[in-house]
KOLVO-871045 format. One record per residue (C-alpha): residue in one letter; chain; z, y, x. Coordinates in steps of 0.5 Angstrom, whole numbers, plus 2048, in hexadecimal, padded with zeros to 3 digits. Each point is the difference from the previous one (the first is absolute). Layout:
{rest=A	kette=A	z=Z	y=Y	x=X}
...
//
This chain:
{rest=X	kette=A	z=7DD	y=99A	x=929}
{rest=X	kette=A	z=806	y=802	x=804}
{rest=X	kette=A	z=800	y=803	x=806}
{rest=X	kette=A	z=804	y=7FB	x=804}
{rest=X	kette=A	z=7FB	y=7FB	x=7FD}
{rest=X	kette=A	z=7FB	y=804	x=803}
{rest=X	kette=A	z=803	y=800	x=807}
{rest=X	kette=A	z=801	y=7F8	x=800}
{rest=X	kette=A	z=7F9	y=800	x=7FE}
{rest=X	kette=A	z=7FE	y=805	x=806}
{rest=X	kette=A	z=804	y=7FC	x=805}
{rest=X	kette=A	z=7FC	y=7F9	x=7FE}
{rest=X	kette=A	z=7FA	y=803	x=801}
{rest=X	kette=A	z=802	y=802	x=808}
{rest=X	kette=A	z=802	y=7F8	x=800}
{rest=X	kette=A	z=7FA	y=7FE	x=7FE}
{rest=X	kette=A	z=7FC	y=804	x=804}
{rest=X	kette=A	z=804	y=7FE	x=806}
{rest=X	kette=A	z=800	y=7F9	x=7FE}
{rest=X	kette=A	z=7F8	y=801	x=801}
{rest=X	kette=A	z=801	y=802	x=807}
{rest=X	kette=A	z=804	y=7FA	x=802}
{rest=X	kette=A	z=7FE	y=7FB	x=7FC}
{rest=X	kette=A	z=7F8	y=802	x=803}
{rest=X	kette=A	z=7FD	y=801	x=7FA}
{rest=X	kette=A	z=7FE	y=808	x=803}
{rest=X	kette=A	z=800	y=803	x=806}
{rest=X	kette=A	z=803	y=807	x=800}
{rest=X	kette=A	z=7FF	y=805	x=7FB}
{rest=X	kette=A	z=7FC	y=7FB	x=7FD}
{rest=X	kette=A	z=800	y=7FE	x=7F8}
{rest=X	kette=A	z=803	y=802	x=7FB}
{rest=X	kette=A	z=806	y=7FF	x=7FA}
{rest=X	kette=A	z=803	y=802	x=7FA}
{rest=X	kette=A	z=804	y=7FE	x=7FB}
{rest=X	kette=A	z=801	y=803	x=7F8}
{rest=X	kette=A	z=805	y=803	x=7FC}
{rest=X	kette=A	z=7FD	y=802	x=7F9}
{rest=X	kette=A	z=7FB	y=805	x=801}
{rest=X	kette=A	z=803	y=801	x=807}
{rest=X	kette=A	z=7FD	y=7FD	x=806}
{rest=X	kette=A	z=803	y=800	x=807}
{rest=X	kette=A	z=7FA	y=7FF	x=806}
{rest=X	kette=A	z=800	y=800	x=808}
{rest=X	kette=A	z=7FE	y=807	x=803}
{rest=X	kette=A	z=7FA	y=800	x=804}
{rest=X	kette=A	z=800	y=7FF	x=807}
{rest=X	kette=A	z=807	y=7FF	x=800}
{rest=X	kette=A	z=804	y=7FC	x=806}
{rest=X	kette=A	z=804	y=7FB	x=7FB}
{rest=X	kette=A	z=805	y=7FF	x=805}
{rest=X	kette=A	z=801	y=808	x=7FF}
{rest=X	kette=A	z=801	y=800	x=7F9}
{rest=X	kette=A	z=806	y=803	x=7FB}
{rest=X	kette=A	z=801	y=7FF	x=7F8}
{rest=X	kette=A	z=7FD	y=808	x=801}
{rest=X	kette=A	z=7F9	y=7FF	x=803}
{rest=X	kette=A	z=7FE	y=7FB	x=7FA}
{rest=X	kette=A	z=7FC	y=805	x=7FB}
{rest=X	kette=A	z=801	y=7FE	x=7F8}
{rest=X	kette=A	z=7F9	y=801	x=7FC}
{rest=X	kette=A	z=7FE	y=7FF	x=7F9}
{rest=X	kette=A	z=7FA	y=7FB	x=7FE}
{rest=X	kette=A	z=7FC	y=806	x=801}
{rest=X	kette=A	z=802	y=801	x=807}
{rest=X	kette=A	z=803	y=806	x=800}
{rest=X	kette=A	z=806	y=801	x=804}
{rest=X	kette=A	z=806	y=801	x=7FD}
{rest=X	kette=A	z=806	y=800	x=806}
{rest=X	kette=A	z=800	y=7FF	x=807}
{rest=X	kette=A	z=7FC	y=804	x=806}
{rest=X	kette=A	z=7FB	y=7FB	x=802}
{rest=X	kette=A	z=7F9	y=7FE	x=7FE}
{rest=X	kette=A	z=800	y=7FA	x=7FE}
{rest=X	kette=A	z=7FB	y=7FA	x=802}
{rest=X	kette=A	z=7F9	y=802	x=800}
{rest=X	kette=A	z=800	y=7F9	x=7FD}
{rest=X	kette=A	z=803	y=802	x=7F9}
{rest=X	kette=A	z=7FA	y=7FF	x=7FD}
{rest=X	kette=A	z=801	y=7F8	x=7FF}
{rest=X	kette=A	z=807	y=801	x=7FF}
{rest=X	kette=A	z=7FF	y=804	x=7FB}
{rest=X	kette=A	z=7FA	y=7FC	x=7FD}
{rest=X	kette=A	z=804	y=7F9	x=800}
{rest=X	kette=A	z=806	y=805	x=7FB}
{rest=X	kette=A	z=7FB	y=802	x=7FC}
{rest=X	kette=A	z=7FB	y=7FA	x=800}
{rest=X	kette=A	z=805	y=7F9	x=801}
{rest=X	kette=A	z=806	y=802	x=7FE}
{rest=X	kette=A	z=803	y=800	x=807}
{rest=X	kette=A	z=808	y=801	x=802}
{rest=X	kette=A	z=7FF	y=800	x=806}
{rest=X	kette=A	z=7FA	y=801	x=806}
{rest=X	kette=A	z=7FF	y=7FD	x=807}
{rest=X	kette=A	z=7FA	y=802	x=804}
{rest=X	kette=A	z=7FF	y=7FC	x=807}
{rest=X	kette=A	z=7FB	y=800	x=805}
{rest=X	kette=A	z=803	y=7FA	x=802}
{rest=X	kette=A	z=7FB	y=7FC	x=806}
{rest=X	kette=A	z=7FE	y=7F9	x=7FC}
{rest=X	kette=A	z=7FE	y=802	x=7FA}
{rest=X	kette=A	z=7FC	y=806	x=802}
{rest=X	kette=A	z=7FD	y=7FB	x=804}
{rest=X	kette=A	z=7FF	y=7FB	x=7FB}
{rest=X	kette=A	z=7FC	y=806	x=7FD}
{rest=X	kette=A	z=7FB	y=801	x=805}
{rest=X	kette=A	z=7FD	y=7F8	x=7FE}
{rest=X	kette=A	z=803	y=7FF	x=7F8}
{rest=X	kette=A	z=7FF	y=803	x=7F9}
{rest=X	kette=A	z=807	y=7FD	x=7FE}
{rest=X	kette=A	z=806	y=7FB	x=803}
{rest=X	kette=A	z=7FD	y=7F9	x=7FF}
{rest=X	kette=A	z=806	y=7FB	x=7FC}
{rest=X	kette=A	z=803	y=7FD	x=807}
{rest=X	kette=A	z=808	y=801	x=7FD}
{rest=X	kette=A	z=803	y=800	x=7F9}
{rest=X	kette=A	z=803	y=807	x=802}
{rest=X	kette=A	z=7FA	y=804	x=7FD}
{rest=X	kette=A	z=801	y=7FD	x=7F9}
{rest=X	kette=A	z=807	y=806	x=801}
{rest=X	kette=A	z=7F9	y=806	x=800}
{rest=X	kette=A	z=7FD	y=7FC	x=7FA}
{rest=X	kette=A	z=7FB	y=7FD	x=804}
{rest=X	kette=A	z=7FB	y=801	x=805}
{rest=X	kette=A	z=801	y=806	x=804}
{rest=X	kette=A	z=7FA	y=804	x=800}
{rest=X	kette=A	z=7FD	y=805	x=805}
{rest=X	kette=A	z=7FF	y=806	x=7FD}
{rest=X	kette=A	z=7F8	y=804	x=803}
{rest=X	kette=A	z=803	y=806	x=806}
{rest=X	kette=A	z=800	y=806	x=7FE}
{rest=X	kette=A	z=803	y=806	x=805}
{rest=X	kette=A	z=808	y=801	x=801}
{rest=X	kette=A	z=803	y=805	x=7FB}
{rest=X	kette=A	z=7FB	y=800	x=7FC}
{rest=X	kette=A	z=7FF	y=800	x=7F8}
{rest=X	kette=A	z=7FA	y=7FA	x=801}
{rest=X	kette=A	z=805	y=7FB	x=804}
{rest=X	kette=A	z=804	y=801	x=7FA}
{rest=X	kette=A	z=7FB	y=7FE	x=7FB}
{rest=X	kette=A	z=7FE	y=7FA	x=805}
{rest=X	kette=A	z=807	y=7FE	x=800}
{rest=X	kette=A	z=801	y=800	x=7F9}
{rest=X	kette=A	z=7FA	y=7FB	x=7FF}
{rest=X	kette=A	z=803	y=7FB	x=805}
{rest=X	kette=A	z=807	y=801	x=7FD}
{rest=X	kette=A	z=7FE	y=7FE	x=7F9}
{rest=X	kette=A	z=805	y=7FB	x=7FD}
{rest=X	kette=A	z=803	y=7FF	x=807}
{rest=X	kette=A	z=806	y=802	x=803}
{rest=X	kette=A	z=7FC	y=802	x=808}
{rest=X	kette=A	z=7F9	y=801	x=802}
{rest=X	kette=A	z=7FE	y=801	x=809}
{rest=X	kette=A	z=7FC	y=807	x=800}
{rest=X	kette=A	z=7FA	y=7FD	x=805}
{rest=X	kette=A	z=7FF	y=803	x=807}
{rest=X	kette=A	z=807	y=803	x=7FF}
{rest=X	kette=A	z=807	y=7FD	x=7FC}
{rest=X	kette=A	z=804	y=7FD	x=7FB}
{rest=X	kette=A	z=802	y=803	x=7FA}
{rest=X	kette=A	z=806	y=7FC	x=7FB}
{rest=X	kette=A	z=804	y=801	x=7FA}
{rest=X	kette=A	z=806	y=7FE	x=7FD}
{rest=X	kette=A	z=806	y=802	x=7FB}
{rest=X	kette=A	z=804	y=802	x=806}
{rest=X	kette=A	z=7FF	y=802	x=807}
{rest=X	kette=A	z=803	y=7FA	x=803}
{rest=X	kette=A	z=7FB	y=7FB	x=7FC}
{rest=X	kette=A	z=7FA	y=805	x=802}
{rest=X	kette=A	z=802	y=7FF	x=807}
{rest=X	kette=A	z=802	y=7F9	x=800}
{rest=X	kette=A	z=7F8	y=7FE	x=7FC}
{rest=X	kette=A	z=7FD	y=805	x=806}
{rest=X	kette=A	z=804	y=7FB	x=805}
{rest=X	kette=A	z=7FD	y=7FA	x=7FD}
{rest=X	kette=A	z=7F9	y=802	x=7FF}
{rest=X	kette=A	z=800	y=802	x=808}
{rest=X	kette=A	z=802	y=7F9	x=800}
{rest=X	kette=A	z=7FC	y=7FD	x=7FB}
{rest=X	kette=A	z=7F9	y=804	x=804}
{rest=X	kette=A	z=803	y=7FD	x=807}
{rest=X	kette=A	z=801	y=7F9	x=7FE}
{rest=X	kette=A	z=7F8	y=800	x=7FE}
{rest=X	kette=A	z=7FE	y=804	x=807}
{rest=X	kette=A	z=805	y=7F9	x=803}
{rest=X	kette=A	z=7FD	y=7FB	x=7FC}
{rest=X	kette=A	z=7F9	y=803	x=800}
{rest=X	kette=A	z=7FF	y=7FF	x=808}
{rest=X	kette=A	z=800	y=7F9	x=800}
{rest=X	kette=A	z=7FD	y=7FE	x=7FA}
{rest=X	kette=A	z=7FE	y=801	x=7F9}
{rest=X	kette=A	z=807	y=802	x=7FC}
{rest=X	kette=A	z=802	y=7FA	x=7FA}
{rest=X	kette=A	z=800	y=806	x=7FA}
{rest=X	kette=A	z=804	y=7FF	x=7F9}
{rest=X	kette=A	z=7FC	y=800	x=7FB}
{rest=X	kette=A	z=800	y=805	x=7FA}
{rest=X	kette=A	z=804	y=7FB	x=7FB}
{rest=X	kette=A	z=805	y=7FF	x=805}
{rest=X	kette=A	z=801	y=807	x=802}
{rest=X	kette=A	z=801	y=803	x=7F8}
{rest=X	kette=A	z=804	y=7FA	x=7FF}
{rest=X	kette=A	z=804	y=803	x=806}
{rest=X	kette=A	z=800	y=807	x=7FC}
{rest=X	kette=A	z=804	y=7FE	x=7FB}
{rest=X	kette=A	z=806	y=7FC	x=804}
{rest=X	kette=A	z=800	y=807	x=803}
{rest=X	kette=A	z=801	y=803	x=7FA}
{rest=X	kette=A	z=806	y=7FD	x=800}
{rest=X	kette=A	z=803	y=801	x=807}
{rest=X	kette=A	z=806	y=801	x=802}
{rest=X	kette=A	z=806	y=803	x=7FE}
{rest=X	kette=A	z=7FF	y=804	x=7F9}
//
């Protein structure tokens, strides 16, 4: 991976991260994101103002979480990112804390089928057990909720989404949080209509073929 690669990879990472603040899906230092390169991985600092951020303060790793160039620690939440490499076959990661799906969390074990959208993760988002920040067993616990779907909600805590790029990681967190604020909106007023299973595997396989290839 050339160098001048790796920097424009850097520079998407600070992007993504400041995208997080302003669209309201972190509040400060909060969450996380990284991007891979081979067996190079470029992740947010820990406890880093992302408005403060230069390509310099994003720390490289390998797939064993060893740092291989910058100054800074990188996130405690390395761990999940780590595993959706190894594990999902993951291009990119993008953890929130964003409001209406943690909330979501404190009441569901998934995100019922209230929109087509969810067919974009293979189905029903499910809501992996609460496990301590940074630690190995949110990681596992993450992993679970994450077979065979492209984000999960971490409960009492987050979000976690993959995709091949970082733009796609980010845009599947914007619609998860979308997707979780519109049940919470439909839910106070009644009881939400839901798709069935037929229809939203039937959804999938359009999605499958969505978009400019």
């Amino acid at each position: 991976m050339s160098s001048s690669r790796l920097a424009e990879q850097r520079r998407e990472v600070i992007e993504i991260a400041r995208r997080m603040t302003s669209d309201r899906l972190v509040v400060g230092t909060s969450g996380n994101v990284s991007v891979r390169s081979g067996d190079l991985v470029a992740v947010t600092p820990s406890g880093v103002d992302y408005d403060k951020l230069t390509v310099a303060d994003i720390p490289l790793v390998d797939l064993t979480g060893e740092v291989v160039e910058g100054d800074l620690k990188p996130t405690s939440e390395l761990p999940m990112h780590l595993t959706a490499y190894q594990r999902h076959d993951a291009g990119a990661v993008v953890h929130t804390h964003s409001l209406h799906a943690t909330a979501l969390s404190l009441l569901r074990n998934d995100v019922p089928a209230v929109h087509y959208q969810l067919a974009d993760f293979g189905g029903t988002v499910q809501v992996a057990e609460y496990a301590t920040f940074g630690s190995d067993q949110l990681a596992e616990t993450m992993s679970k909720a994450l077979e065979g779907r492209t984000g999960c909600i971490l409960r009492n805590h987050g979000t976690i989404t993959i995709g091949a790029s970082l733009s796609q990681a980010y845009n599947r967190a914007r619609q998860l949080e979308w997707l979780c604020e519109l049940w919470l909106t439909a839910s106070r007023a009644g009881e939400p209509s839901l798709l069935s299973d037929a229809e939203l595997a039937r959804c999938a396989e359009l999605f499958a073929g969505y978009g400019q290839k």
